[in-house]
C-alpha positions in Angstrom: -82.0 217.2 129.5 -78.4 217.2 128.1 -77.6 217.3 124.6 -75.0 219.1 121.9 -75.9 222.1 119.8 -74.1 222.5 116.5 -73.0 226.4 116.4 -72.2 226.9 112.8 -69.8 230.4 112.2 -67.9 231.4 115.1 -33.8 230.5 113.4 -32.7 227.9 111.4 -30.9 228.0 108.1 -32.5 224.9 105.7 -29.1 224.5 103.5 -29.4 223.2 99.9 -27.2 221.2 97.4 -27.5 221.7 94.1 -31.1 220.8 92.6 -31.5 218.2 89.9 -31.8 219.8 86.5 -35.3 218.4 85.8 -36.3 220.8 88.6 -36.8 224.2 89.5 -34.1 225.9 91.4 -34.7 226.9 95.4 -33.4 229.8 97.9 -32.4 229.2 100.4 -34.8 230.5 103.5 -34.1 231.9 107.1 -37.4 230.8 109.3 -37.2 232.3 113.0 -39.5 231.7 115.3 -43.0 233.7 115.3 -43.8 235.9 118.0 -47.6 235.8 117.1 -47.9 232.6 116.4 -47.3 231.2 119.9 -49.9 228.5 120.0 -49.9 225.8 122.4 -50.4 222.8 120.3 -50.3 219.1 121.1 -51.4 215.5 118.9 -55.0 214.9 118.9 -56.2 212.5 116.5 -56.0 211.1 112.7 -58.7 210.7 110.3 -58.3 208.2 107.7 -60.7 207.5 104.5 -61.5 204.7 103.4 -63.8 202.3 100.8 -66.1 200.9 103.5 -66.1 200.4 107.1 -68.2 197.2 107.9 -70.6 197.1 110.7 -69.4 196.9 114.0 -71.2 193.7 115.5 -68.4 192.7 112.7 -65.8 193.9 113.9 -66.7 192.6 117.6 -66.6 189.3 116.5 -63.1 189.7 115.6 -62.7 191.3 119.2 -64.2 188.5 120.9 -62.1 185.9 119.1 -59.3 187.1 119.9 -60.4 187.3 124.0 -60.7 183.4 123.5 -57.6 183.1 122.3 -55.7 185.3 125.1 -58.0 183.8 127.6 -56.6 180.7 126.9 -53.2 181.8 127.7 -51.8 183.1 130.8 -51.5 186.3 133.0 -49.5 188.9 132.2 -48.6 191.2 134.7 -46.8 193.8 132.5 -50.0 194.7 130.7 -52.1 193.6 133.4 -54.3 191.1 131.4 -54.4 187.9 129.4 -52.3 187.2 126.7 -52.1 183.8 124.9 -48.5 183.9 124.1 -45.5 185.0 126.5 -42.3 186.8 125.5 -39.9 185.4 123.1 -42.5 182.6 122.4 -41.4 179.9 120.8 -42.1 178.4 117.1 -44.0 175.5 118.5 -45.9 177.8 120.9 -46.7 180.2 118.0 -48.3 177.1 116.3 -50.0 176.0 118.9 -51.8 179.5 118.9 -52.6 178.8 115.2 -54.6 175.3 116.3 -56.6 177.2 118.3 -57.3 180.0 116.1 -58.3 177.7 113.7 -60.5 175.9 116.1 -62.2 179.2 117.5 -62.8 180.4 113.8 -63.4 177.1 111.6 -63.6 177.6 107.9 -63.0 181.2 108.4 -59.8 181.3 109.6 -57.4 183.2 107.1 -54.0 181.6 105.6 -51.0 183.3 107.3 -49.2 182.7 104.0 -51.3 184.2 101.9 -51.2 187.5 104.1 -50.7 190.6 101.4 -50.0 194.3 102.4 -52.8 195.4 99.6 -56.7 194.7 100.1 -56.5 194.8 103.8 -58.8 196.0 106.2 -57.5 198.4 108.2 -59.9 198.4 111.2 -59.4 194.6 110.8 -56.1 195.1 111.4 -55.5 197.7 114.0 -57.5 195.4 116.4 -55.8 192.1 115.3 -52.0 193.5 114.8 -52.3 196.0 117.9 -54.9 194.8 120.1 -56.7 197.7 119.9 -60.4 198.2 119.8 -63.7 200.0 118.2 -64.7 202.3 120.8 -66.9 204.7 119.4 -68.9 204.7 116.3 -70.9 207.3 114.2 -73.8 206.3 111.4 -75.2 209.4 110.0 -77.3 209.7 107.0 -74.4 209.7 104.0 -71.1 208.7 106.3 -70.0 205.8 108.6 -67.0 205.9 110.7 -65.2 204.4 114.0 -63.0 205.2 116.7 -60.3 202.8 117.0 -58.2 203.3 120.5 -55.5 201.0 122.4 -56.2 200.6 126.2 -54.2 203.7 127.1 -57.1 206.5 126.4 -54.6 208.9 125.9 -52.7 207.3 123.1 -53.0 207.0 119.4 -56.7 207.8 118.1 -57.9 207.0 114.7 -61.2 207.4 113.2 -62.0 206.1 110.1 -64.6 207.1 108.1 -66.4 205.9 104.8 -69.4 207.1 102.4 -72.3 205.0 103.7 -72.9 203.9 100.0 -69.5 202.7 99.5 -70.1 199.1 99.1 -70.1 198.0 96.2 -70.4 201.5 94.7 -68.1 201.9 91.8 -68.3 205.6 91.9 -66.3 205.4 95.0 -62.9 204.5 92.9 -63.4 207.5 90.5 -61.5 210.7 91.0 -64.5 213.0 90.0 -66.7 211.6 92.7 -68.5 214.1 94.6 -69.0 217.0 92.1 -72.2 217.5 93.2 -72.2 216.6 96.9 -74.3 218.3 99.4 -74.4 218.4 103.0 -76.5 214.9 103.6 -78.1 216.5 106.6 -75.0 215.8 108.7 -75.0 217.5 112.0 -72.1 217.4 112.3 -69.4 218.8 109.4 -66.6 216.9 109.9 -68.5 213.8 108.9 -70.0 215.3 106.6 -69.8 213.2 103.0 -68.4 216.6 101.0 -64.8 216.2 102.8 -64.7 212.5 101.6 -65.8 213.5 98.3 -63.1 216.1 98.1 -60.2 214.1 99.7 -60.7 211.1 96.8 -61.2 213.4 94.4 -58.0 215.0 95.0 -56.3 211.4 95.4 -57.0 209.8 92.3 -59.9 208.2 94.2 -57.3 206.5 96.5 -57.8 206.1 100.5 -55.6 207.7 103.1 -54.4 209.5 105.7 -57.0 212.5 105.5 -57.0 214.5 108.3 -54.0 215.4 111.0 -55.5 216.2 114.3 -54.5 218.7 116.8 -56.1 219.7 120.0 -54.9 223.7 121.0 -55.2 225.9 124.3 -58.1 227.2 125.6 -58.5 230.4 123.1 -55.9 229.5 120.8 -58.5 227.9 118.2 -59.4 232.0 117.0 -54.9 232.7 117.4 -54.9 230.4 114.5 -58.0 231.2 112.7 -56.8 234.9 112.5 -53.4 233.9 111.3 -54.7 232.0 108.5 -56.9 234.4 107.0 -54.5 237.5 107.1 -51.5 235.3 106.0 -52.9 232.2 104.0 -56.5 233.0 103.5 -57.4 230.4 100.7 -56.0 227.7 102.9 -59.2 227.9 105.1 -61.5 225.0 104.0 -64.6 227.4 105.2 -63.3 230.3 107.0 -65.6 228.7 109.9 -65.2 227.7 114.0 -67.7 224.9 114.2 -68.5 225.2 117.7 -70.7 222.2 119.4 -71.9 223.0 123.3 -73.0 220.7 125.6 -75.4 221.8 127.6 -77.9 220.6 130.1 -81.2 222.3 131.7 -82.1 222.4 135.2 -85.6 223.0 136.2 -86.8 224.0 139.9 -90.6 224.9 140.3 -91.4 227.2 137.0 -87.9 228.5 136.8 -85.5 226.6 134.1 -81.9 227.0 134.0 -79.3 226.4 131.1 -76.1 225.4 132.4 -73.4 225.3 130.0 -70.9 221.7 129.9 -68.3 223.2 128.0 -67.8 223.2 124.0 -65.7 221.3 121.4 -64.6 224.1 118.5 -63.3 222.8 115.0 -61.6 224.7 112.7 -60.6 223.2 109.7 -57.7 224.2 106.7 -55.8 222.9 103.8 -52.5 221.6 104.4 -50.5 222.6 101.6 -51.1 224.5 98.5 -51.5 223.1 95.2 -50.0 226.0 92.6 -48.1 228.8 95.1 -47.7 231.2 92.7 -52.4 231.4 92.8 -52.0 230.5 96.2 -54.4 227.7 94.9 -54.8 225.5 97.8 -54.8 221.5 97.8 -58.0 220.2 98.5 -56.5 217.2 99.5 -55.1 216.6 103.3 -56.7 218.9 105.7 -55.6 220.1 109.2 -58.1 220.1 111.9 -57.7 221.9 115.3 -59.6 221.1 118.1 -60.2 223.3 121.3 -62.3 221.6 123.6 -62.9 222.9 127.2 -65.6 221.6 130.5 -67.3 217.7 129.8 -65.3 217.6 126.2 -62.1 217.5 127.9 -62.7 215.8 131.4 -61.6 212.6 130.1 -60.0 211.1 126.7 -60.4 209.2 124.0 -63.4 205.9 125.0 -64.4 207.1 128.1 -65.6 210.2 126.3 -65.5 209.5 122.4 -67.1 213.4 121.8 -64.0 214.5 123.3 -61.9 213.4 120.2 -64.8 214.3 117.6 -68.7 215.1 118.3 -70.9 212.7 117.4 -69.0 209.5 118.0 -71.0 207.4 120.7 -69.6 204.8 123.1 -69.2 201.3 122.2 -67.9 199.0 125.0 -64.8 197.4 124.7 -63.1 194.4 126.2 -59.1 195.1 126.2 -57.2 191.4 126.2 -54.2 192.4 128.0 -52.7 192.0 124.8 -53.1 195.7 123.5 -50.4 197.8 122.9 -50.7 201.6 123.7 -49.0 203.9 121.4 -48.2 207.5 121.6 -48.4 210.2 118.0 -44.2 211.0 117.8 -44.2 212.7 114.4 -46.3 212.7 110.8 -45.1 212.8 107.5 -45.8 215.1 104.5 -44.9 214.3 100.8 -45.3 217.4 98.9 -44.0 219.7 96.0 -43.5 222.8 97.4 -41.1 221.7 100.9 -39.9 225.8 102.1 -44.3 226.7 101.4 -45.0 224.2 103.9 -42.7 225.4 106.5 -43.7 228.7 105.7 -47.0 227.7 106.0 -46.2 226.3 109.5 -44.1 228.6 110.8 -46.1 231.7 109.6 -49.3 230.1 111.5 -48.4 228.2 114.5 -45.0 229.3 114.8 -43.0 225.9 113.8 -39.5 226.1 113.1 -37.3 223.7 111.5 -35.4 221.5 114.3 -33.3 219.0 111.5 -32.4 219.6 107.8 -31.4 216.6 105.4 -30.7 218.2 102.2 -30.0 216.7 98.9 -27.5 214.8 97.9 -27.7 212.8 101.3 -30.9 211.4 101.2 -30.6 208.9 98.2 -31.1 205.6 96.8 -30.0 205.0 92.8 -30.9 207.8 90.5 -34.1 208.9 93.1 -33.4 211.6 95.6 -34.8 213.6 97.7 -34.9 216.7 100.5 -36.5 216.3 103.6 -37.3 219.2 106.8 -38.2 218.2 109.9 -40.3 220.9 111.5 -42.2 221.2 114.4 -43.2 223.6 117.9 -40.7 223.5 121.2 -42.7 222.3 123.7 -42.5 224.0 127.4 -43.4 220.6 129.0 -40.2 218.9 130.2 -40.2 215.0 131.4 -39.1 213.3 134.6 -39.2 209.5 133.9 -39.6 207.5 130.9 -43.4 206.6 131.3 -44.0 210.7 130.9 -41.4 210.6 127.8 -43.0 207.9 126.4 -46.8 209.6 126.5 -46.3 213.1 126.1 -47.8 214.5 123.1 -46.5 218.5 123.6 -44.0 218.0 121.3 -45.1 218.3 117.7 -43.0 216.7 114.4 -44.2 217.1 111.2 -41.0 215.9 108.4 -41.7 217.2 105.0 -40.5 215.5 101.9 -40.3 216.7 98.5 -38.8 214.4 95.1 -35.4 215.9 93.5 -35.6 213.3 91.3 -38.2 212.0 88.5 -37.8 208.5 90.3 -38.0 207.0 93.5 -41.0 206.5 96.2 -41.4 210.4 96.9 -41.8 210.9 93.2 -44.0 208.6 92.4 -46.2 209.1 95.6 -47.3 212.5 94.7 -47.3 211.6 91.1 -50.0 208.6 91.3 -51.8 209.9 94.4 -51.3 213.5 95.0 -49.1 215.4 97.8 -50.5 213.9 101.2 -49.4 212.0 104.2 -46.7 209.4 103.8 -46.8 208.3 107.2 -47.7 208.6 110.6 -45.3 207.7 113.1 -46.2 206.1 117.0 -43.7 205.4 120.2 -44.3 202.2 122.2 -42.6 201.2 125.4 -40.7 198.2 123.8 -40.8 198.0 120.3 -39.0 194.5 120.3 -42.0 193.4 122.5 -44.3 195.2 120.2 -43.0 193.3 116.8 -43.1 190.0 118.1 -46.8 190.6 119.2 -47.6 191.9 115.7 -45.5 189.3 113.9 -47.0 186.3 116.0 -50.2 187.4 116.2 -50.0 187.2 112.1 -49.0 183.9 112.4 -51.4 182.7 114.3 -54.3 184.6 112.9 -53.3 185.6 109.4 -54.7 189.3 109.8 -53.3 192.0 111.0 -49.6 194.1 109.6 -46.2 193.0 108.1 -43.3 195.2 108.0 -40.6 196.9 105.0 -38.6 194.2 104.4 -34.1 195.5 106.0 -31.7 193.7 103.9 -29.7 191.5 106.5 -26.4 193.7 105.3 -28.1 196.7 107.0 -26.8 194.7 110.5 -23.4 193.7 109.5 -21.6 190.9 107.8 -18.6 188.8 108.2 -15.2 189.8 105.7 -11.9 188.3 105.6 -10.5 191.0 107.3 -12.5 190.3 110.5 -10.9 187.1 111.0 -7.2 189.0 109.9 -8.2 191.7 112.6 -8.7 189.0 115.1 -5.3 187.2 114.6 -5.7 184.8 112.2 -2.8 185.4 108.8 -4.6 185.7 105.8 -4.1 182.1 104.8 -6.4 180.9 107.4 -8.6 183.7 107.7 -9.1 182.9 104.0 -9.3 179.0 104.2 -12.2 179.9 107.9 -14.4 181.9 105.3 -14.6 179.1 102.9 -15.3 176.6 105.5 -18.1 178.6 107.1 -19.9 179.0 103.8 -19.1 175.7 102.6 -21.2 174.4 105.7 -23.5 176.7 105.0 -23.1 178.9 108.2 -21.9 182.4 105.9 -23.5 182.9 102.1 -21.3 184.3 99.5 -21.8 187.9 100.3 -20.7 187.4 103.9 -24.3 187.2 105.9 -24.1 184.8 109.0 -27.0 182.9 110.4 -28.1 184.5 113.3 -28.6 180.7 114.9 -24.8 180.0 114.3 -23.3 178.1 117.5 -19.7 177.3 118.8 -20.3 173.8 118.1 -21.3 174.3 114.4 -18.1 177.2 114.4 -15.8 174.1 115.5 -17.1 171.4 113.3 -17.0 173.6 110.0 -13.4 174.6 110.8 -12.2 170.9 111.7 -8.3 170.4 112.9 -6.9 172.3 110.6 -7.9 176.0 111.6 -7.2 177.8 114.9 -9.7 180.2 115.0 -9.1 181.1 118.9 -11.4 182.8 121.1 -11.1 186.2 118.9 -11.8 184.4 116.0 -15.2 182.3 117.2 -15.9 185.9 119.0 -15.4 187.6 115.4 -17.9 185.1 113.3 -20.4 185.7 115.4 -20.3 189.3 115.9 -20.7 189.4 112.0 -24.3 189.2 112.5 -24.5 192.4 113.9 -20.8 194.0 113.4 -22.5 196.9 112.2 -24.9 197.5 115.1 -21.5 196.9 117.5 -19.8 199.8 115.8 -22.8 202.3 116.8 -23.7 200.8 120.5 -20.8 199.0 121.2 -21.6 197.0 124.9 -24.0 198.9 126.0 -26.5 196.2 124.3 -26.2 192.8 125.0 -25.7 189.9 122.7 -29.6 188.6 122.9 -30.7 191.9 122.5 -28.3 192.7 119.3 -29.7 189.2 117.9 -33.4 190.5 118.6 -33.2 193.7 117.2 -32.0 192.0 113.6 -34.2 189.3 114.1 -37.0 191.5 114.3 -35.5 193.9 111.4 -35.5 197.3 113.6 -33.6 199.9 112.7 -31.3 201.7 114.7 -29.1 204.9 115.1 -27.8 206.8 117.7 -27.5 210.8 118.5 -25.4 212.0 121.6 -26.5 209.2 124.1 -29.5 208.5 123.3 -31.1 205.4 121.5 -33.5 205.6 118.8 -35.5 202.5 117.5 -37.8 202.3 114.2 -39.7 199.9 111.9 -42.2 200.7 109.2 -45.1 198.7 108.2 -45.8 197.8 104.6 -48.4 200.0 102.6 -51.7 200.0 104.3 -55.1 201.3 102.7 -53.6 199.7 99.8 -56.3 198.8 97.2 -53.6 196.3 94.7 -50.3 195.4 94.8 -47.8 198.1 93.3 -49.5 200.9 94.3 -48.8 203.6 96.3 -50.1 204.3 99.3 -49.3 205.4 103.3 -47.6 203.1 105.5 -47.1 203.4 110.0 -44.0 203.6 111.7 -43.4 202.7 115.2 -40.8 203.5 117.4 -39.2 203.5 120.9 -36.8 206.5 121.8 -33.9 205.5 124.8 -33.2 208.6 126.0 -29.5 209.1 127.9 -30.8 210.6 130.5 -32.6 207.5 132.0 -30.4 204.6 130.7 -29.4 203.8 134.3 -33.0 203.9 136.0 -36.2 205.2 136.0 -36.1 208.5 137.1 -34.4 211.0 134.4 -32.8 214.0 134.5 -35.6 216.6 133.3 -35.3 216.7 129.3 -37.8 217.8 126.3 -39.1 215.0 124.5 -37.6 213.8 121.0 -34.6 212.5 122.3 -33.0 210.2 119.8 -34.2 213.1 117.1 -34.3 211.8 113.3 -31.2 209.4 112.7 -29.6 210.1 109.2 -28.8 206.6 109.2 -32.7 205.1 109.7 -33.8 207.7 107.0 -31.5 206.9 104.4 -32.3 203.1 105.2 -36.0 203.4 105.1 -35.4 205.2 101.4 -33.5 202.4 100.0 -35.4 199.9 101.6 -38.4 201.3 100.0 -36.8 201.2 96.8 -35.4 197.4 97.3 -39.3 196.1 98.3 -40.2 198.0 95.0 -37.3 195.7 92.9 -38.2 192.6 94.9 -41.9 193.1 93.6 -40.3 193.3 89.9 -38.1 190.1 90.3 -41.1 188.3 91.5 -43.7 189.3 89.0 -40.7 188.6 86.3 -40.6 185.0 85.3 -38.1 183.1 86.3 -34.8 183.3 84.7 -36.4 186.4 81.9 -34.2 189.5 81.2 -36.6 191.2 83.5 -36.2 189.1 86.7 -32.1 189.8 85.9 -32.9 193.6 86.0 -34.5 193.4 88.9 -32.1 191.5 90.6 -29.5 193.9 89.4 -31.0 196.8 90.9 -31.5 194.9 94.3 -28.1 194.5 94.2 -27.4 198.3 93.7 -29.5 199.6 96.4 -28.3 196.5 98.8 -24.3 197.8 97.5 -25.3 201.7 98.3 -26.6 200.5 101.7 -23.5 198.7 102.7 -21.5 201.1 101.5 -23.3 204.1 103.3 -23.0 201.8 106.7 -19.3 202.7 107.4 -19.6 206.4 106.3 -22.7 206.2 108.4 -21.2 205.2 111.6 -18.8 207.6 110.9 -20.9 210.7 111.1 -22.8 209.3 114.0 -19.7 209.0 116.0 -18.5 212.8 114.8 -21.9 213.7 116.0 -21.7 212.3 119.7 -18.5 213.8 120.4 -19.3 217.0 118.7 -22.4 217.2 121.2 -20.1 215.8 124.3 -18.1 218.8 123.6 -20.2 221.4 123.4 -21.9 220.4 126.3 -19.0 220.4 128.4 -18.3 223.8 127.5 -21.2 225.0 129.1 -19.2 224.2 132.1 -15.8 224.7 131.9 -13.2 227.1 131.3 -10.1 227.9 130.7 -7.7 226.1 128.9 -10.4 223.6 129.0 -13.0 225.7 127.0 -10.4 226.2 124.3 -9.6 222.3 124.6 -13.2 221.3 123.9 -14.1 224.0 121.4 -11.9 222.6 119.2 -12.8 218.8 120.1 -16.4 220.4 118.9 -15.4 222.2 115.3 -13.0 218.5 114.6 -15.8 216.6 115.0 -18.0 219.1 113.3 -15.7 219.1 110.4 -15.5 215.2 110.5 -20.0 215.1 110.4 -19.2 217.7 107.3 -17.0 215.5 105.5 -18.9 212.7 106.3 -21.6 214.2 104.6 -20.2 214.9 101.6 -18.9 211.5 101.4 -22.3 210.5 101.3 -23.0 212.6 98.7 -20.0 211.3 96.2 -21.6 207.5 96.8 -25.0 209.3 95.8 -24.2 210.5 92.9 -21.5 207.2 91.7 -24.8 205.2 92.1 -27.5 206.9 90.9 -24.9 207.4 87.5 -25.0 203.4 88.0 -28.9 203.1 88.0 -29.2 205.5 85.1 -27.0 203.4 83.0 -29.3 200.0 84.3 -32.3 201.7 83.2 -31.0 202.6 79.8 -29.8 199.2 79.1 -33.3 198.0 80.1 -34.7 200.3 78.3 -33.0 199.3 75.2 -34.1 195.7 75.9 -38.0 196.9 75.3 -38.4 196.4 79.4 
C-alpha cells in the first residue's frame, strides 16, 4: 500500500531623489546581508487564480490538434520533434498552416484578427502560444486546477486553479466573495477554496498571479518559519508546516513494516503588508515554500506532479516538438510600501538589493516610479550556456512602487491591489521563440501577443546621417525627400525594414550620389540605434530580426540581454489592469565565442535601465493607442490621444541617445575595474581613474535623464489640463 498522509501543524545603499509631493517622504535604508537568514532558496512554481478552468478532455483536444498540425510538417532536429513550420517561415508558409488549421478544426477555428489580449484563456493559451501541456490535474470537492509544464520538466511550472463553482457563478466577480468559506473537505490546504476566496477578495475580485513558489534546502523550511514569526509574525497565513508523507507498508508473514518515501512540507505567508504602521498584512499574494525530500524530489515537474504540489495526478502528455522550455529568471512585485518589502526579504531569507533605479529615472509623462531589484547570491556557478540557461539558484524578485498619481504602477495597485506585475522566463532563442508564438497566432488565432515598441525605439534615419556620411547638406536634404516621397522613410524618419538597393537607387534617380556610405547609412537607419549599443558584433539579419520581432535590447559589460513582454493576460475586458509575462534570453560574455564559459553566476545581462524605462513608456503608449482607438475619428479625444502618443514616443527617442550613453559609461567603468584586479602600478592608477570618468559619465547620464523626466511630465501635466478643460 502507498499513499500520502496530510500532517497538519508541524550591503547596499537604495539611493532616493526627491519624492513627489502627493507622497510620503522615505529614508533612505542600509540592508546588509543576514547572517541568520542563510537559506538556500531556488524557483519552484507559480500559482495563478482564475474564473474557471475547463475540463481537461478540453483542453486535450486542443493538444491533439495541434499534433496534427506539427505532424504534418517536418522534423526538427533542434527540439527533437515535429514542427509544422521551419525557421524564419515564410508569409505564404504561415498561411498555408492556417488552411490546415482551419481544415483540422472546421467551424471552430478562431479569427486571428479578432485575437484580443482580454477574455482569454490562459491554459488555452500556454499550450497553443508555448506548446506546453496539461500534465497533472486536481478535482477536489470546492477547487479545480492544472499543471501546465513545457517538455523540459525542470522549467517553468504553473498551476492554475479555480472554484469548482465558478461557471457561470456571479459571485465569483465580487470582491466580498468568500466571507464565509470553510475548508470544503480539501485534503489538501493549498487547494483549499478559502485561499481563492481570499486572494479575489483582496483583488477586487480580479484573477492573477497568486502564489510565488519556492522550493528550500532540506531543513530550511522551519529556518524560515522561525524567522517569520519572531520578525514578521502576522505575515504567516497560519503559523503552520503542512507536512504530507508518502509512505508505503511492507508486510512479511504477520510482521508489517512502514517505510517512509520522503515528505513534501508547505509553509505558507503573506507577501507584503497592507498598513506597516499595524503590521496589517495583505491578504492578497502569498509566498509558498516548499521542502520536499525522498519520492517528492526524485524527479520534476510531469514525471512526478506531487513533487510540485500534493494532490496533482498524472495526465499524459504528447510534446509536438514544438514546445518551448522556459526557465523562472525573476518576478515582479507592485506594491506601496517598496524598503517593507525588502525588509521583509532581507530580514527572512536574507535578500539583499543587487540594482537600484530610483526616481526620477524611471519615467514616462507625469507617471513615475521607483523600482529595487532584490534577490539571494547563489553559490552555484555555471560552465556552459545550457546550465546558465536552466539554473534556477539565482532568485530576482524587482519591487515597484508609484511616485506618481498616474501611470501603470499607480493605477495597478489602485484598481486591483498590490500584487504581481509580472513574471519573467529565459528561453534559449528568444527570436526563435517569438516567431513560434507570433505564427502559431496566425495560424491558429489563440494563443499571446506582445506590448506593442514604437519603431523609433530601433533607430531612424536624420538628415545628419546622410551629412555624416559625405553627402553636403543640399543633397543630404534633397536624399530625405526622395526616400519619403517614394515612400521608403515616413515623415518622422522610420525606414521600412524591407528597403533594397534597388529601391535606394530608383528613389534617388541621377541626380543624387548617395555613394556606398550613403546607401550603407539609409539602411542602417532601421536599427542606428541598436548599432550604437552592439556595434558588429550582430549581424545585419539578426539586427533586422530583433526589430522585426520588437525585442528589446541593452547591454551591461559584455554581456547581452534580450526582453519582450506579452500583453495583459487573465484579463477579464479591455482597459483593465491586469499581469502580463516576460520572456527573455541573457548572452553572457563569457561564452560569446563557444560553448564552454568561463565559470560565472547567473544573471548576466542584469536589469538594463534602457529595457526598463522602455517597457514603462511602452506601457503608457499601448494605454494612449487604446484611447485614440476608442475615440472617434477625428473627435478632440482621438487628438488627445494622439498627442500623448506623441509625447511618450518623443521621451523615448529622446532618452535613446542619453541611453546609450550611460550604457557605454557603464562597460568601460566595469572594464576598468576589472582590470584593476590585475594590475599595478602606474597601470592601477591609469585604470582607476578610467573607472571614476566613466563612473562620473553613468552619473551625469543619469541626471540627464532625470531633467528630460521632469520637462515631460511638466508637458503631460499641461495636456491633461487642457483636456480636462475640454470636459474629456
Amino acid at each position: 500500500r502507498q499513499g500520502i498522509n496530510a500532517e497538519y501543524g508541524g550591503s547596499t545603499r537604495i539611493d532616493m531623489a526627491a519624492p513627489s509631493p502627493s507622497k510620503k517622504a522615505r529614508t533612505e535604508v542600509d540592508i546588509a546581508p543576514n547572517a541568520d537568514a542563510d537559506i538556500v532558496i531556488m524557483f519552484h512554481h507559480l500559482h495563478f487564480y482564475v474564473d474557471n478552468v475547463r475540463p481537461t478532455s478540453e483542453y486535450k483536444q486542443i493538444e491533439n490538434k495541434m499534433c496534427e498540425l506539427a505532424n504534418l510538417g517536418s522534423f526538427d532536429p533542434f527540439s527533437g520533434g515535429m514542427r509544422y513550420l521551419e525557421p524564419n517561415a515564410l508569409p505564404d508558409r504561415v498561411q498555408e498552416g492556417r488552411d490546415v488549421w482551419c481544415n483540422l478544426m472546421g467551424a471552430d477555428a478562431k479569427d486571428p484578427s479578432k485575437h484580443t489580449g482580454h477574455g482569454q484563456d490562459i491554459v488555452e493559451q500556454l499550450i497553443v502560444g508555448l506548446g506546453w501541456r496539461l500534465t497533472a490535474e486536481y478535482d477536489g470537492e470546492s477547487t479545480r486546477s492544472v499543471l501546465l509544464s513545457s517538455s523540459d520538466s525542470l522549467g517553468v511550472k504553473v498551476v492554475v486553479s479555480c472554484v469548482r463553482d465558478s461557471v457561470n457563478d456571479a459571485a465569483v466577480l465580487s470582491p466580498t466573495r468568500g466571507v464565509n468559506a470553510s475548508n470544503q473537505g480539501e485534503v489538501y490546504d493549498h487547494f483549499n477554496r478559502l485561499h481563492l476566496d481570499r486572494f479575489f477578495g483582496a483583488h477586487s475580485g480580479r484573477q492573477g498571479i497568486a502564489v510565488l513558489g519556492f522550493e528550500v534546502a532540506q531543513g530550511d523550511i522551519d529556518k524560515v518559519l522561525a524567522n517569520y514569526s519572531a520578525k514578521h509574525p502576522n505575515l504567516l497565513v497560519d503559523s503552520k508546516i503542512h507536512t504530507y508523507r508518502d509512505s508505503r507498508n511492507v508486510t512479511h508473514g504477520e510482521s508489517t513494516q512502514e517505510l517512509e518515501l520522503g515528505y513534501l512540507k508547505v509553509l505558507e505567508v503573506y507577501a507584503y503588508y497592507k498598513d506597516t504602521k499595524s503590521s496589517t498584512a495583505d491578504c492578497g499574494t502569498v509566498i509558498r515554500f516548499v521542502e520536499r525530500t525522498g519520492m517528492f524530489a526524485a524527479t520534476p515537474s510531469f514525471a512526478n506532479p506531487k513533487g510540485v504540489l500534493p494532490g496533482l495526478v498524472d495526465v499524459p502528455a504528447v510534446f509536438d516538438g514544438t514546445s518551448i522550455p522556459a526557465y523562472s529568471d525573476h518576478w515582479v512585485s507592485n506594491v506601496t510600501d517598496r524598503e517593507m518589502f525588502l525588509k521583509i526579504l532581507n530580514d527572512t531569507l536574507g535578500f539583499t538589493p543587487k540594482v537600484d533605479f530610483n526616481a526620477g529615472v524611471v519615467a514616462a509623462g507625469e507617471a513615475r516610479i521607483e523600482s529595487t531589484v532584490t534577490g539571494n547570491t547563489s553559490k552555484v556557478l555555471s560552465l556552459t550556456e545550457k546550465d546558465i540557461l536552466m539554473n534556477q539558484t539565482q532568485v530576482y524578485l524587482p519591487i515597484n512602487n508609484p511616485l506618481s498619481e498616474v501611470g501603470h504602477v499607480h493605477w495597478f495597485i489602485e484598481e486591483v491591489g498590490q500584487g504581481v506585475q509580472h513574471v519573467a522566463a529565459r528561453v534559449a532563442n528568444l527570436t526563435g521563440f517569438i516567431e513560434r508564438v507570433n505564427n502559431y497566432r496566425a495560424i491558429t488565432g489563440m494563443g499571446f501577443a506582445f506590448l506593442n515598441i514604437p519603431r523609433s525605439y530601433y533607430g531612424r534615419l536624420v538628415t545628419a546621417d546622410l551629412v555624416a556620411a559625405g553627402l553636403g547638406q543640399p543633397d543630404a536634404e534633397a536624399a530625405m525627400a526622395a526616400l519619403q516621397q517614394a515612400g521608403l522613410v515616413n515623415s518622422v524618419g522610420i525606414v521600412d525594414l524591407a528597403i533594397t538597393d534597388e529601391q535606394i537607387g530608383a528613389a534617388m534617380g541621377d541626380a543624387i550620389k548617395l555613394g556606398e556610405a550613403g546607401l550603407a547609412a539609409i539602411k542602417l537607419g532601421r536599427y542606428s540605434n541598436m548599432y550604437s549599443l552592439l556595434r558588429d558584433n550582430l549581424s545585419e539579419t539578426t539586427y533586422l530580426k530583433i526589430v522585426e520581432n520588437k525585442i528589446l535590447v541593452d547591454v551591461q559589460g559584455g554581456d547581452i540581454l534580450y526582453q519582450i513582454f506579452t500583453q495583459t493576460i487573465m484579463q477579464r475586458e479591455a482597459g483593465q489592469e491586469a499581469p502580463f509575462l516576460e520572456f527573455i534570453q541573457r548572452v553572457c560574455s563569457e561564452c560569446r565565442e563557444g560553448d564552454v564559459c568561463k565559470p560565472i553566476r547567473p544573471g548576466c545581462g542584469g536589469f538594463g535601465i534602457r529595457n526598463f524605462l522602455t517597457l514603462f513608456l511602452s506601457i503608457e503608449v499601448s494605454k494612449a493607442m487604446r484611447e485614440y482607438d476608442e475615440a472617434a475619428a477625428g473627435s478632440p479625444g482621438a487628438d488627445f490621444a494622439q498627442r500623448k502618443i506623441d509625447l511618450f514616443t518623443s521621451q523615448l527617442d529622446d532618452a535613446n541617445p542619453i541611453l546609450t550613453d550611460i550604457s557605454d559609461a557603464m562597460t568601460a567603468e566595469a572594464d576598468a575595474l576589472e582590470a584593476l584586479q590585475t594590475c599595478s602600478g602606474a597601470d592601477k592608477a591609469r585604470f582607476q581613474k578610467v573607472a571614476d570618468e566613466n563612473r562620473l559619465k553613468k552619473e551625469g547620464g543619469s541626471e540627464r535623464l532625470k531633467v528630460l523626466s521632469a520637462q515631460c511630465a511638466e508637458a503631460m501635466g499641461k495636456l491633461r489640463e487642457e483636456a480636462a478643460k475640454a470636459g474629456l
